[in-house]
N, CA, C and O atoms as a Tripos MOL2 file, in Angstrom:
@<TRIPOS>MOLECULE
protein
  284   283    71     0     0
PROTEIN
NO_CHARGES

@<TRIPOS>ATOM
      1 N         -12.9060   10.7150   49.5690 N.3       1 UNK1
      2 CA        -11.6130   10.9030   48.9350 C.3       1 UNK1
      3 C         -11.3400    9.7990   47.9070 C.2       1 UNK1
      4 O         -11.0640    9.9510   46.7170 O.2       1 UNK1
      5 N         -11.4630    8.7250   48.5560 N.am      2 UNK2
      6 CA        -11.8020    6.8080   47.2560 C.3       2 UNK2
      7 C         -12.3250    7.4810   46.0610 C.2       2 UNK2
      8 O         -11.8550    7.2170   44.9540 O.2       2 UNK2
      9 N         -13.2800    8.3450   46.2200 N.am      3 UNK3
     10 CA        -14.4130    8.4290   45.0590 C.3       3 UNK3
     11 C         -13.6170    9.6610   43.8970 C.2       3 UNK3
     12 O         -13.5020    9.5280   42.6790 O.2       3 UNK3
     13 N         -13.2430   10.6100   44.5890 N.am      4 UNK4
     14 CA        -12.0650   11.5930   43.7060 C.3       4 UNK4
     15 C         -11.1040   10.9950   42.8380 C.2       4 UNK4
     16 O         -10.8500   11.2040   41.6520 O.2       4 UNK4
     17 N         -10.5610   10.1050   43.7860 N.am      5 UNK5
     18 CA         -9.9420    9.8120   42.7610 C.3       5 UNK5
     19 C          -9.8280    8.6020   42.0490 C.2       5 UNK5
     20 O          -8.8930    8.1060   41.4210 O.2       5 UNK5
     21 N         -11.0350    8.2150   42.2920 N.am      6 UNK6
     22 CA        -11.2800    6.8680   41.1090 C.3       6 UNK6
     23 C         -12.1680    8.0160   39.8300 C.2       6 UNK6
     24 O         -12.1230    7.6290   38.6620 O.2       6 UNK6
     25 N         -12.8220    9.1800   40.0900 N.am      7 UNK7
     26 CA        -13.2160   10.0810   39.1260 C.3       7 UNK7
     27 C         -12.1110   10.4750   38.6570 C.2       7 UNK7
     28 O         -12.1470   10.3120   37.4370 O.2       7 UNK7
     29 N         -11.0430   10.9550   39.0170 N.am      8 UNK8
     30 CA         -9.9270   11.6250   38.8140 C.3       8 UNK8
     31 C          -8.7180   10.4810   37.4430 C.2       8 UNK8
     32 O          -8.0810   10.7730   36.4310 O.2       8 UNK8
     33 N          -8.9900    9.0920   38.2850 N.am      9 UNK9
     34 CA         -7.9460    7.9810   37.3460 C.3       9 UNK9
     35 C          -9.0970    7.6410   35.8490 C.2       9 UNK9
     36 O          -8.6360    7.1490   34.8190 O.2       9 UNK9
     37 N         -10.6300    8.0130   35.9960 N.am     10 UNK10
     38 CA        -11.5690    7.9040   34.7610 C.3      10 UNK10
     39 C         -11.1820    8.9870   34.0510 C.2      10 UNK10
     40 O         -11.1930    8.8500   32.8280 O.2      10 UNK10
     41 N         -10.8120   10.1180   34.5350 N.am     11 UNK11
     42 CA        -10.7180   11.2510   33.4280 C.3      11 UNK11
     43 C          -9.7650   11.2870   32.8840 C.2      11 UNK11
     44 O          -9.5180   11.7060   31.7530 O.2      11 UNK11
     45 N          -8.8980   10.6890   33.9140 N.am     12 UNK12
     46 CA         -7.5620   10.7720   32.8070 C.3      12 UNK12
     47 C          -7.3060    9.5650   32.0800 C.2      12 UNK12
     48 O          -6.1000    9.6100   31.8420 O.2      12 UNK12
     49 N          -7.6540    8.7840   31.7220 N.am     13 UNK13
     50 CA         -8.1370    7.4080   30.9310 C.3      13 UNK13
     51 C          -8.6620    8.3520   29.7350 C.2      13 UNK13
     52 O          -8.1610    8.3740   28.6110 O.2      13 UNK13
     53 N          -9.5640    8.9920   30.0900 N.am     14 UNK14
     54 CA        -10.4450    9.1180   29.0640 C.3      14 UNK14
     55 C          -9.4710   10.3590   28.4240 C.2      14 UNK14
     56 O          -9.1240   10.2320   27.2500 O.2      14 UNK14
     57 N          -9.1020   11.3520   29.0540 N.am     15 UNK15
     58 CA         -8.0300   12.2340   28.2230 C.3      15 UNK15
     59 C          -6.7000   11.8690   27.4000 C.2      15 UNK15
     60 O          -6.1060   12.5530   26.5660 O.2      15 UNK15
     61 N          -6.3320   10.2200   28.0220 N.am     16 UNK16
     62 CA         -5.1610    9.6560   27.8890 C.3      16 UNK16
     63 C          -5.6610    9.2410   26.0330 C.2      16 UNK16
     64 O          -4.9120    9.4090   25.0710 O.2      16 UNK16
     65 N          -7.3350    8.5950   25.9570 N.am     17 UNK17
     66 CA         -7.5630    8.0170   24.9300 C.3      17 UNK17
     67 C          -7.7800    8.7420   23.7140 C.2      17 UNK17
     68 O          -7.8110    8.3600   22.5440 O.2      17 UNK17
     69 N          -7.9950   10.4370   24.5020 N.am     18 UNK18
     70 CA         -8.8340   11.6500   23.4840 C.3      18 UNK18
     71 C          -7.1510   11.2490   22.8890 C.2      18 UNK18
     72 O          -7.0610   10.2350   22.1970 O.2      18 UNK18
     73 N          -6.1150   11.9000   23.1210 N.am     19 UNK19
     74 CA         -5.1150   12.2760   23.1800 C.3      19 UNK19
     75 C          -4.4770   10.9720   22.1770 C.2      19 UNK19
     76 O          -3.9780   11.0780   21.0570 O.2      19 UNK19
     77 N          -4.6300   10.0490   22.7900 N.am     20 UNK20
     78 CA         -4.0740    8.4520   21.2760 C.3      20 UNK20
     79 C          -5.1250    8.5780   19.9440 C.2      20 UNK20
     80 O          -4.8930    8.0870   18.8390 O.2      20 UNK20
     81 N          -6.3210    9.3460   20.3130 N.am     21 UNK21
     82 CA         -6.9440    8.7850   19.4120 C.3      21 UNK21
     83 C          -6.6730    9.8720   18.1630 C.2      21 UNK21
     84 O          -6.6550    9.6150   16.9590 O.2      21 UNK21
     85 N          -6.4960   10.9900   18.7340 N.am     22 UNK22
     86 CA         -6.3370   12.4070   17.5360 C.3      22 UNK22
     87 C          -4.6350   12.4530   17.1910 C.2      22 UNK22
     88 O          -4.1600   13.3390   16.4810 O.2      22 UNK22
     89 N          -3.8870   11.4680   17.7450 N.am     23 UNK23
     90 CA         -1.9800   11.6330   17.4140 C.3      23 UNK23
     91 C          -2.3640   10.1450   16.6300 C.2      23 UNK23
     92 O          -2.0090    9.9890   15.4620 O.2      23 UNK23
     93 N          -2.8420    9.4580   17.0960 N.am     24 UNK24
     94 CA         -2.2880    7.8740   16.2940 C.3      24 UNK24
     95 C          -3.4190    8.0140   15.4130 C.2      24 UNK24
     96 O          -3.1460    9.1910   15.1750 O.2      24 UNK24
     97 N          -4.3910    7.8320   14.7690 N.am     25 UNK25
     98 CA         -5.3620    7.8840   13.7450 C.3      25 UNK25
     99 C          -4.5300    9.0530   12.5260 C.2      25 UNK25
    100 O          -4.1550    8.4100   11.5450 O.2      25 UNK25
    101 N          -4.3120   10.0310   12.4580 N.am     26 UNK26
    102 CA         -3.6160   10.9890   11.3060 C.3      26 UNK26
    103 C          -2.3860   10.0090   10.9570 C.2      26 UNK26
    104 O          -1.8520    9.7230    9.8850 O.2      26 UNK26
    105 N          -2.1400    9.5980   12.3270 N.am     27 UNK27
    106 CA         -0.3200    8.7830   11.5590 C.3      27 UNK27
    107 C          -0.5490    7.5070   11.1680 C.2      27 UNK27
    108 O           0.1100    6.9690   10.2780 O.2      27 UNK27
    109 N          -1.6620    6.8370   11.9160 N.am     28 UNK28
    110 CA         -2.0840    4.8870   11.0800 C.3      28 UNK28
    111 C          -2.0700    5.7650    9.5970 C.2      28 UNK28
    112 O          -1.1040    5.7790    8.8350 O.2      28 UNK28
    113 N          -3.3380    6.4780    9.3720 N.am     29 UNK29
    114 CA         -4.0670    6.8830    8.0760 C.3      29 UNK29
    115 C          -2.8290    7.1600    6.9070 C.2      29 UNK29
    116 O          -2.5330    6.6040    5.8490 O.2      29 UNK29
    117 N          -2.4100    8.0310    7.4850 N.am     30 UNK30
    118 CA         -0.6670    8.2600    6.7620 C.3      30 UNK30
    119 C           0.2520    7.0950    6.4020 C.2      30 UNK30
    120 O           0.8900    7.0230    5.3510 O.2      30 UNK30
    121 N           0.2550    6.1990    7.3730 N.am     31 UNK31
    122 CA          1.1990    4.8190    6.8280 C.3      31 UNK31
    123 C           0.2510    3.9250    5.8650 C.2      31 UNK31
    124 O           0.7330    3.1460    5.0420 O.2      31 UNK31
    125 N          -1.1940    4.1170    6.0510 N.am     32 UNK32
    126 CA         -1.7130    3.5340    5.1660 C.3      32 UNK32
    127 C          -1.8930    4.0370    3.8210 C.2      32 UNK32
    128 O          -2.2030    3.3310    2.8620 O.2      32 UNK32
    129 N          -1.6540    5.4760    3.7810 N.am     33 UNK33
    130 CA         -1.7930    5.8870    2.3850 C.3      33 UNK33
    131 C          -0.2590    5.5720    1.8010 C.2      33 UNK33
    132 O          -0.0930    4.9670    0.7420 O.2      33 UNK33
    133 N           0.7850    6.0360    2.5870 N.am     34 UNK34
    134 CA          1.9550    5.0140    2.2070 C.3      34 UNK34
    135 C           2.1650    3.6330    2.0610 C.2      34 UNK34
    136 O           3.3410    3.2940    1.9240 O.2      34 UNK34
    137 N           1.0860    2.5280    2.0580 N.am     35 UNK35
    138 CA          1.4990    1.3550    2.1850 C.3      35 UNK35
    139 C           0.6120    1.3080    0.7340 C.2      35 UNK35
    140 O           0.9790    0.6850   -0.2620 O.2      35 UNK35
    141 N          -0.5100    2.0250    0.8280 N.am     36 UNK36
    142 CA         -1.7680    2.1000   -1.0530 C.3      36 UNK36
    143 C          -0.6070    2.4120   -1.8850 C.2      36 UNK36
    144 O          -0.2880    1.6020   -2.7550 O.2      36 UNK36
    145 N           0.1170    3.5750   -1.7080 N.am     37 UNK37
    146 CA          0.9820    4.2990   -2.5930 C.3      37 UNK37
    147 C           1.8300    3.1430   -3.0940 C.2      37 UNK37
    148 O           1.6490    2.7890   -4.2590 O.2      37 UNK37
    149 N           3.0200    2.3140   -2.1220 N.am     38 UNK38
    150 CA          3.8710    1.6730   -2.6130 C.3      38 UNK38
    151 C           2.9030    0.3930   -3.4150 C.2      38 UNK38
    152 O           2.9640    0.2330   -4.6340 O.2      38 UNK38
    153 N           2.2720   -0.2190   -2.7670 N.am     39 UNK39
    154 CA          0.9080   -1.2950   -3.3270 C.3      39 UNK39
    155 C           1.0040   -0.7650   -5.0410 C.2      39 UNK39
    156 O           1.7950   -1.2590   -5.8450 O.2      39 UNK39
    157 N           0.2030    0.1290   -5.3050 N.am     40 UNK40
    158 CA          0.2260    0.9600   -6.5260 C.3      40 UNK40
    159 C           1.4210    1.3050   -6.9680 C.2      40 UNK40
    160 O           1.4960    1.2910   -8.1970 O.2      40 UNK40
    161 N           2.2430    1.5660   -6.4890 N.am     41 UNK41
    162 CA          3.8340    1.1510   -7.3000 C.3      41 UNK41
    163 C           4.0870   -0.4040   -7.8920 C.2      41 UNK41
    164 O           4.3890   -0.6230   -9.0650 O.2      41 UNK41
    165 N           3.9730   -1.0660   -7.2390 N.am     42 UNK42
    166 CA          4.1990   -2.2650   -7.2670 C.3      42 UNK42
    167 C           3.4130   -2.9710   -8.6720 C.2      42 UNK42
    168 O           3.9000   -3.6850   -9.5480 O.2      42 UNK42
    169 N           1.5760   -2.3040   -8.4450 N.am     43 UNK43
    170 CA          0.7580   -3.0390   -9.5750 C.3      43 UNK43
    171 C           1.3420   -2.1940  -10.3790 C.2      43 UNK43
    172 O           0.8910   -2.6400  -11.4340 O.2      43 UNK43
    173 N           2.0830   -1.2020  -10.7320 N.am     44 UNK44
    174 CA          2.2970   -0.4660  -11.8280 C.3      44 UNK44
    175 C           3.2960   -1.1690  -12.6030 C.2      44 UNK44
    176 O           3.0890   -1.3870  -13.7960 O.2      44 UNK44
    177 N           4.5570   -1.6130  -11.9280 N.am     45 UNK45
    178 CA          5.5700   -1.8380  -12.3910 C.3      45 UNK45
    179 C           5.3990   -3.5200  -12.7590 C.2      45 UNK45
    180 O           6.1860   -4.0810  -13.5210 O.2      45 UNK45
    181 N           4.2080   -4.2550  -12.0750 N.am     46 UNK46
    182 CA          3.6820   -5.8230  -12.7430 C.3      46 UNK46
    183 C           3.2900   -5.3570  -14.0080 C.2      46 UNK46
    184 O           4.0280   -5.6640  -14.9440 O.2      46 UNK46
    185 N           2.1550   -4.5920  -14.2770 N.am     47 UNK47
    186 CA          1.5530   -4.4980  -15.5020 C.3      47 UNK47
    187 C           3.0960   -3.7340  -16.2680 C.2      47 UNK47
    188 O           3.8730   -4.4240  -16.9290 O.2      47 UNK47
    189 N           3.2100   -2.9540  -16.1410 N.am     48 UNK48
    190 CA          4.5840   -2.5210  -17.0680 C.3      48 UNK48
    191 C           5.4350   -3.8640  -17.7060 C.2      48 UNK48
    192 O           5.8640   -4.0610  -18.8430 O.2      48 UNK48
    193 N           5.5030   -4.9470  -16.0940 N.am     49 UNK49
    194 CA          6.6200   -5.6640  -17.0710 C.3      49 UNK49
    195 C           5.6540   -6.9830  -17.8920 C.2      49 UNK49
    196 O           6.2100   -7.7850  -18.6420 O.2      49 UNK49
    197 N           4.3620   -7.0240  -17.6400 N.am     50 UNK50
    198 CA          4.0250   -7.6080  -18.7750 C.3      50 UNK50
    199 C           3.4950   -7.5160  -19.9280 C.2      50 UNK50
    200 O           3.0220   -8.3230  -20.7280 O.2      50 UNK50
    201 N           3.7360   -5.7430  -19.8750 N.am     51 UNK51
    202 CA          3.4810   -5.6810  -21.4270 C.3      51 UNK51
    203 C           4.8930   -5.8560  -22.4160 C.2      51 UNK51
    204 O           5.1170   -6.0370  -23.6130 O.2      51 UNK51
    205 N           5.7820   -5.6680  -21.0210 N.am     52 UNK52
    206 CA          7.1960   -5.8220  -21.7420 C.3      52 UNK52
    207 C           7.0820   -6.9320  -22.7210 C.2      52 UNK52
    208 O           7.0220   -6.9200  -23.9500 O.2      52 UNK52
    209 N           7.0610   -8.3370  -21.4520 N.am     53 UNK53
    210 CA          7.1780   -9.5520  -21.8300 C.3      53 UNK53
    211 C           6.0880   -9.2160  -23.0550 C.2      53 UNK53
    212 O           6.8500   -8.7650  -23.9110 O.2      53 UNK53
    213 N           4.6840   -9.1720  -23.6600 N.am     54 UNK54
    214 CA          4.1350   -9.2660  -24.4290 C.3      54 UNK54
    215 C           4.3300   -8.7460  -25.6590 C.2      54 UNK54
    216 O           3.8930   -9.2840  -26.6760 O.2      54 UNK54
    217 N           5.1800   -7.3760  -25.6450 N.am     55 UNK55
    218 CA          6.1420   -7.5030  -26.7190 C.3      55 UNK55
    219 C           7.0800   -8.0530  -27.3900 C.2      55 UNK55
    220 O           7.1590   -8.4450  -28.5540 O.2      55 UNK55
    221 N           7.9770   -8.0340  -26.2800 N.am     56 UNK56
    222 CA          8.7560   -9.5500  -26.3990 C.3      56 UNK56
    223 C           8.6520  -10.6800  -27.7660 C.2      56 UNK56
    224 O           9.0640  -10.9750  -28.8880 O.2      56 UNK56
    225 N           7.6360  -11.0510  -26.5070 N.am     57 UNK57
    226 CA          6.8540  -12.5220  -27.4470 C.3      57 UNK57
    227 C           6.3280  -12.2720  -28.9680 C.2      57 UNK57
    228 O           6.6080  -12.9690  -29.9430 O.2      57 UNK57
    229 N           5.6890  -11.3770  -28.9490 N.am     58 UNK58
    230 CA          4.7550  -10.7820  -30.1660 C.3      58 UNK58
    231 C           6.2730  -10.6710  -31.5240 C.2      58 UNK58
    232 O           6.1790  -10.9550  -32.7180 O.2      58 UNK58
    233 N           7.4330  -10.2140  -30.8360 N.am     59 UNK59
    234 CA          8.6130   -9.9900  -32.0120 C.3      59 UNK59
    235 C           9.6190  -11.1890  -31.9430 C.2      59 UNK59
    236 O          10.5180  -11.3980  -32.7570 O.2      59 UNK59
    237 N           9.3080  -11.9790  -30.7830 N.am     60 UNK60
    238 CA          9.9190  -13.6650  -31.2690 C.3      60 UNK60
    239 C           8.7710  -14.1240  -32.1350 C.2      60 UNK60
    240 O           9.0560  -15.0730  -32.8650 O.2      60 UNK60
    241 N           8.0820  -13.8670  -32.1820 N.am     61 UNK61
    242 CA          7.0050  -14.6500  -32.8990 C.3      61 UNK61
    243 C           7.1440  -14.1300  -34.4380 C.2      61 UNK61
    244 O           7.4570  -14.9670  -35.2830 O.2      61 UNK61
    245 N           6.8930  -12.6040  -34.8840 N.am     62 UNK62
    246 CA          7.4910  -12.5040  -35.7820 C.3      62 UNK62
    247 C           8.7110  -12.8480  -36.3210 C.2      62 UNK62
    248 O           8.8490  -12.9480  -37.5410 O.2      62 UNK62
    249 N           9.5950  -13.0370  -35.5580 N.am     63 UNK63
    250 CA         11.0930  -13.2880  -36.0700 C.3      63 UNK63
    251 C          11.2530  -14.8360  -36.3410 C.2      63 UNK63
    252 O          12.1390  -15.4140  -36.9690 O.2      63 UNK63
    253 N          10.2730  -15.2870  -35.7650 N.am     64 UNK64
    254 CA         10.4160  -16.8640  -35.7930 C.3      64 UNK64
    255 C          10.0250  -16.9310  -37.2820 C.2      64 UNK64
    256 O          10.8490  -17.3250  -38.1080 O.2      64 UNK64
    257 N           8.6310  -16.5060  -37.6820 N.am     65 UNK65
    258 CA          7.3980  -16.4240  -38.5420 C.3      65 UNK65
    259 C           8.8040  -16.3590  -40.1070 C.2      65 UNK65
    260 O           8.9790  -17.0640  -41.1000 O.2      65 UNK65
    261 N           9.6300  -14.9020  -39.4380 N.am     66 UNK66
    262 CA         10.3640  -14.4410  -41.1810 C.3      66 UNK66
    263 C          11.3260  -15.8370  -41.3160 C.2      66 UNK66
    264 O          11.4110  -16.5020  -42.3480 O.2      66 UNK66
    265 N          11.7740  -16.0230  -40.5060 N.am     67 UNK67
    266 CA         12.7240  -17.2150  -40.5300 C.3      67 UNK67
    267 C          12.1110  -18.8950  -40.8940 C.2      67 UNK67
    268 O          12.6800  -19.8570  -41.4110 O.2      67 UNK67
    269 N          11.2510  -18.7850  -40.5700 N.am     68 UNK68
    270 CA         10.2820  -20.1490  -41.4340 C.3      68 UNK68
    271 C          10.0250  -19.6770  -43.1800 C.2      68 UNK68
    272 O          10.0400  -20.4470  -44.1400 O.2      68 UNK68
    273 N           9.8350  -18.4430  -43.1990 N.am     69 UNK69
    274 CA          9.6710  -17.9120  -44.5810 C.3      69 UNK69
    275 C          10.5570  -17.9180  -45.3270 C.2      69 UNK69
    276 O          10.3500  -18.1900  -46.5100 O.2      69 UNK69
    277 N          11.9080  -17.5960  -44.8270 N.am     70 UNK70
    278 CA         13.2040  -17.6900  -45.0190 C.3      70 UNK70
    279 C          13.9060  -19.0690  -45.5770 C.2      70 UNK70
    280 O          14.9530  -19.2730  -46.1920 O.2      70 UNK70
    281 N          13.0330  -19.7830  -45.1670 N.am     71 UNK71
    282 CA         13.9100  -21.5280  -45.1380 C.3      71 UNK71
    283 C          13.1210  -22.3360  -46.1750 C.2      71 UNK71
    284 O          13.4240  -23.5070  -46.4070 O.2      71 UNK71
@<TRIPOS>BOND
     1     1     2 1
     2     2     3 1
     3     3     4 2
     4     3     5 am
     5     5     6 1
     6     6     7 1
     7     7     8 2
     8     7     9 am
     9     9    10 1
    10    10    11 1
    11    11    12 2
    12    11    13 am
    13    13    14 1
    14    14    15 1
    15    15    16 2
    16    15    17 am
    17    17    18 1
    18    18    19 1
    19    19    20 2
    20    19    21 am
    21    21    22 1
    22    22    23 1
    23    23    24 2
    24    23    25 am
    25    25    26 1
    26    26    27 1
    27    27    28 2
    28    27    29 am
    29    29    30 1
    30    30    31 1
    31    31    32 2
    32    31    33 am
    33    33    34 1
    34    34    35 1
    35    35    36 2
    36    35    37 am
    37    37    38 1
    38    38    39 1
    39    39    40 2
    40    39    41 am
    41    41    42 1
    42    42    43 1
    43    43    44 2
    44    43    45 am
    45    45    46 1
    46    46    47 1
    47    47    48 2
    48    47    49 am
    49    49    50 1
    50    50    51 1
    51    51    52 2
    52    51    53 am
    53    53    54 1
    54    54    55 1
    55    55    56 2
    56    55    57 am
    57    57    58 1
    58    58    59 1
    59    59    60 2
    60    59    61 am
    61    61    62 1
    62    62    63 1
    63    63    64 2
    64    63    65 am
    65    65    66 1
    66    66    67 1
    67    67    68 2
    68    67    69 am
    69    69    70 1
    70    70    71 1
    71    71    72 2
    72    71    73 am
    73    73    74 1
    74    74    75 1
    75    75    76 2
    76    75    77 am
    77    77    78 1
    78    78    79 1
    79    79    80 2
    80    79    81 am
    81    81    82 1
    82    82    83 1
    83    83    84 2
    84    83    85 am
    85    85    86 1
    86    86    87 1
    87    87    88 2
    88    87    89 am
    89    89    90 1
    90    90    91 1
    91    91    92 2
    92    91    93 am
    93    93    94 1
    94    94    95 1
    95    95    96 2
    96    95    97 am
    97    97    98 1
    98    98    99 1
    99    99   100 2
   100    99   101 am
   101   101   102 1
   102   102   103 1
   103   103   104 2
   104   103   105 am
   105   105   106 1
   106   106   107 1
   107   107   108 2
   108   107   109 am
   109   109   110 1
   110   110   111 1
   111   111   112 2
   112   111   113 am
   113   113   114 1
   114   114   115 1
   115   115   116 2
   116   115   117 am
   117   117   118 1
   118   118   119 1
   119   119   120 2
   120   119   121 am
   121   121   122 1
   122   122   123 1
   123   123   124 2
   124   123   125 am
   125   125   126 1
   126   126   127 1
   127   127   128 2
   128   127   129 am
   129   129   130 1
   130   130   131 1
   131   131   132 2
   132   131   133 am
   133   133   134 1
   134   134   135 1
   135   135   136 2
   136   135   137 am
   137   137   138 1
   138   138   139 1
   139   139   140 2
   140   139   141 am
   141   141   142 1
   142   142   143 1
   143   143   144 2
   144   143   145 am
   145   145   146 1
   146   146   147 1
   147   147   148 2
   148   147   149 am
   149   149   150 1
   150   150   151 1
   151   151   152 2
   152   151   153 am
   153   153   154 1
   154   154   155 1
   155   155   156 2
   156   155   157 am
   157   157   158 1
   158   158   159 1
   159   159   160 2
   160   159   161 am
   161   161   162 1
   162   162   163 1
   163   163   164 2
   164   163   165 am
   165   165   166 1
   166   166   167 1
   167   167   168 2
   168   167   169 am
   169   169   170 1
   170   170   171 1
   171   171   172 2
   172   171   173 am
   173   173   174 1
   174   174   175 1
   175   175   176 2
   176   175   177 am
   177   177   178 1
   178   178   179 1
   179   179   180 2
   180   179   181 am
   181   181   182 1
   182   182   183 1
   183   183   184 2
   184   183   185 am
   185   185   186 1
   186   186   187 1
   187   187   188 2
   188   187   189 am
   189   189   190 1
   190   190   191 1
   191   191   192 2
   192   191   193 am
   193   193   194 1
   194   194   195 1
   195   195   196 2
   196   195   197 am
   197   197   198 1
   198   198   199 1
   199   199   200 2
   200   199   201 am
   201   201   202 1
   202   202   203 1
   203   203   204 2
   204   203   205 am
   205   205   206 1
   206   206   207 1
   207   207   208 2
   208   207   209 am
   209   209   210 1
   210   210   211 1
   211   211   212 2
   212   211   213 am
   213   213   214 1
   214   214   215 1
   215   215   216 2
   216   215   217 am
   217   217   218 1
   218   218   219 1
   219   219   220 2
   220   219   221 am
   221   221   222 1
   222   222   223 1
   223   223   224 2
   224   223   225 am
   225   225   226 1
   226   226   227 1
   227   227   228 2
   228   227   229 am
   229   229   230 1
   230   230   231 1
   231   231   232 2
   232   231   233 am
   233   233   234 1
   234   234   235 1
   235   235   236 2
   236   235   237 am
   237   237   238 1
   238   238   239 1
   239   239   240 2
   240   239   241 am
   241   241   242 1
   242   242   243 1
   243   243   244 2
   244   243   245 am
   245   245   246 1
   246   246   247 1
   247   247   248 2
   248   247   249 am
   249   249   250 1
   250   250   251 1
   251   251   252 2
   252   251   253 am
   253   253   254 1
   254   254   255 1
   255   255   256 2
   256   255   257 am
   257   257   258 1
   258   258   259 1
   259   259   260 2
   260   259   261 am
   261   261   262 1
   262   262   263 1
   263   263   264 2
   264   263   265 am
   265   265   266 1
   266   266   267 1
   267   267   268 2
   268   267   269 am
   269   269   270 1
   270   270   271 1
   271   271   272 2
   272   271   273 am
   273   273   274 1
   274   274   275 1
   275   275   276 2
   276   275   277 am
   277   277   278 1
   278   278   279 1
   279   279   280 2
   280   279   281 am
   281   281   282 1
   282   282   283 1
   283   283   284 2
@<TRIPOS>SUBSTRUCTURE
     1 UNK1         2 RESIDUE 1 A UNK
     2 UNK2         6 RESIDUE 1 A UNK
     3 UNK3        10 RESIDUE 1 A UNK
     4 UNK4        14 RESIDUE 1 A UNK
     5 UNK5        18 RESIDUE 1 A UNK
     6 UNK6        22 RESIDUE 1 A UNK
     7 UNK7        26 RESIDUE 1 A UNK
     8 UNK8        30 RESIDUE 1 A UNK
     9 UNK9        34 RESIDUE 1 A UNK
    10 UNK10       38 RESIDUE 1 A UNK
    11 UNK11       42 RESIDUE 1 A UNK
    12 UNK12       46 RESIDUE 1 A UNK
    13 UNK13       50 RESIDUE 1 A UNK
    14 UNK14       54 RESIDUE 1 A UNK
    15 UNK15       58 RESIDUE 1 A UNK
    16 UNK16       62 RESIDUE 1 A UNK
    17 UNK17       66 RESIDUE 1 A UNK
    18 UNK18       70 RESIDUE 1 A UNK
    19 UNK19       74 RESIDUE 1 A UNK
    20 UNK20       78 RESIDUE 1 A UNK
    21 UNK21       82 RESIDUE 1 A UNK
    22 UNK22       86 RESIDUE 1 A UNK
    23 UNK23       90 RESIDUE 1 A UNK
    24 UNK24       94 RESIDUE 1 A UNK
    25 UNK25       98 RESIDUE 1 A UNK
    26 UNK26      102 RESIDUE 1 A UNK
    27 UNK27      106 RESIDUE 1 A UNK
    28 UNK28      110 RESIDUE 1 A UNK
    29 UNK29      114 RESIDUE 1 A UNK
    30 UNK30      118 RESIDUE 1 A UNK
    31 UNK31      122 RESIDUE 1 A UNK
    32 UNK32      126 RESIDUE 1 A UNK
    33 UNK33      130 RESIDUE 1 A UNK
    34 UNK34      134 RESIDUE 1 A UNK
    35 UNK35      138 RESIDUE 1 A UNK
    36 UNK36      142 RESIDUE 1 A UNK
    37 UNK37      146 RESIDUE 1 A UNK
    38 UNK38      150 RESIDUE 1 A UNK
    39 UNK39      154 RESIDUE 1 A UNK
    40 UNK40      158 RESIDUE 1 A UNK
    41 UNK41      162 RESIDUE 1 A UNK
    42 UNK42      166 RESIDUE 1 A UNK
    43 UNK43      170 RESIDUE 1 A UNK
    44 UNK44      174 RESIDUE 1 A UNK
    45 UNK45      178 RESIDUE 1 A UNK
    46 UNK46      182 RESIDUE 1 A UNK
    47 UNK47      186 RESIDUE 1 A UNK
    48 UNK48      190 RESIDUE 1 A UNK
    49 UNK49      194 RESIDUE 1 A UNK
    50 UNK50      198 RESIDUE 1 A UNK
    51 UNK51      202 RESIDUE 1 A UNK
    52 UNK52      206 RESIDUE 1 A UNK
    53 UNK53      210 RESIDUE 1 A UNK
    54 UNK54      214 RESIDUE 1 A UNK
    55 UNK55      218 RESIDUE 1 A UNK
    56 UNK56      222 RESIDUE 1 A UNK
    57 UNK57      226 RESIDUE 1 A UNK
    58 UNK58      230 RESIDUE 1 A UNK
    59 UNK59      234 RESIDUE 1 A UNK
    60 UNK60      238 RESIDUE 1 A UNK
    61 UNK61      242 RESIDUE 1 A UNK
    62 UNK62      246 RESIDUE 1 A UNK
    63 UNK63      250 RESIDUE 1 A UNK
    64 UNK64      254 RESIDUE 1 A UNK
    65 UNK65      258 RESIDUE 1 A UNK
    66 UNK66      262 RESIDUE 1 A UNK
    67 UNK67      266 RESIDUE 1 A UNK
    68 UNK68      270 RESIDUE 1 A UNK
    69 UNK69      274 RESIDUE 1 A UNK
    70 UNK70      278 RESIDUE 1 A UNK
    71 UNK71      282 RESIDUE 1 A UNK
């Protein structure tokens, strides 16, 4: 009877793990494609704002440039 159900507490271990492994793996995978996604938001909106700034600069620089010409 010992032996049943130490077979009995292995199977269900092992059904307990089938069972975490096919519910939690789809949903990690999922928060991780949500965590790439926002990541990639993030590098999007760095490079965006430094091309800002590099415009920016590029038309202080001209404006500086007419104003030395100016004087």
């Amino acid at each position: 009877m010992k032996d049943a159900k130490d077979v009995l507490r292995i199977v269900g271990m092992i059904l307990l793990g089938v069972f975490v492994f096919t519910v939690g793996v789809p949903l990690v995978l999922k928060v991780a494609g949500l965590t790439f996604g926002i990541i990639s938001v993030l590098i999007g909106l760095a490079v965006l704002l430094i091309k800002v700034a590099v415009v920016l600069a590029i038309g202080y620089l001209v404006l500086v440039g007419i104003r030395a010409l100016l004087r």
